[in-house]
C-alpha positions, 0 to 999 in steps of 0.5 A: 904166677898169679894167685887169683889164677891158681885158686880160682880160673883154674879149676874153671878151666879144668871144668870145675865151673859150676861146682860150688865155691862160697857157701854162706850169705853169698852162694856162687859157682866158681864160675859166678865168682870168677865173673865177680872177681873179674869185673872188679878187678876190671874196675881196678884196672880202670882207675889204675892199679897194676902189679906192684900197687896198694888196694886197702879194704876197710870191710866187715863183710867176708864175702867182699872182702874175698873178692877184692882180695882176689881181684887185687891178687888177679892184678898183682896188687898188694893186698893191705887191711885198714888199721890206724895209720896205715893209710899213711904207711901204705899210701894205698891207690883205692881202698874199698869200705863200706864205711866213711873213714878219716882220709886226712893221713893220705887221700886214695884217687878212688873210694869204691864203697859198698853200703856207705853214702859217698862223700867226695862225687869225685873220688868215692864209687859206689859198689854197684857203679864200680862193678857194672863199670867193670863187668864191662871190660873185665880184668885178665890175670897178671904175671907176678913174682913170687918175691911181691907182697900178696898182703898185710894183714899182721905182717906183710905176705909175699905171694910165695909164702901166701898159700901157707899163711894161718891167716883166712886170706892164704886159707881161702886161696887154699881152699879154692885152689884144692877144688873146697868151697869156701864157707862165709 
């Protein structure tokens, strides 16, 4: 079982790949989306999130945020939203923002970071370096159970109950997996 799978390589696969999937500030084939996703999971990958790791996103941009969440999802990686103290609490591998946060609860090994000026050259990627890097080699789907954290948002979600989470997470999966472009 893997969400990203189910909403989005299937209906490629079922040759869906040029119908629309986000409409908005962004315009993308399924296809074109699967390509994106793909490559930042792929980035992921490389600096070493796998099933069962925390991707922490701190984004005001929807469009970024859908895709680092099927890109966790493509990897079988939970998912968590940045709040106070959950840096702490959730000790995430990566965290993807555009914006500088306090890091001194818990230090990620990598910062990818989309319209924010790096801090550490170390640890901080920008957006278009991470997702050149992972066009390169591009990240299959990993089997996950159904038992494992999709995300936290409000409260934590298994991948089981996903699809049925009001939350804009389980209705974006919803919607791509029932063929409906998503509206950012």
């Amino acid at each position: 079982m893997n969400l990203c799978f189910d909403a989005l390589d299937l209906s490629v696969v079922r040759g869906l790949a040029d119908e629309p999937a986000v409409r908005g500030a962004a315009e993308l084939s399924r296809a074109q989306l699967l390509e994106e996703v793909g490559a930042l999971a792929g980035l992921l990958r490389g600096v070493g999130v796998e099933a069962g790791s925390v991707v922490m996103v701190a984004l005001d941009d929807p469009f970024t945020e859908l895709l680092t969440l099927l890109a966790a999802a493509r990897l079988g990686a939970t998912l968590v939203q940045w709040r106070e103290g959950r840096l702490a609490e959730h000790r995430p591998m990566v965290v993807v923002a555009d914006r500088a946060l306090d890091y001194s609860d818990h230090v990620p090994g990598t910062v990818v970071l989309k319209g924010a000026e790096p801090v550490d050259p170390l640890r901080d990627v920008p957006w278009e370096m991470a997702m050149r890097a992972g066009r390169s080699d591009p990240a299959g789907t990993a089997t996950v159970s159904e038992g494992a954290l999709a995300w936290v948002v409000d409260a934590p979600v298994s991948v089981a109950a996903a699809a049925d989470d009001q939350h804009r997470y389980g209705r974006w999966l919803r919607d791509l997996a029932a063929g409906r472009a998503i509206s950012l």
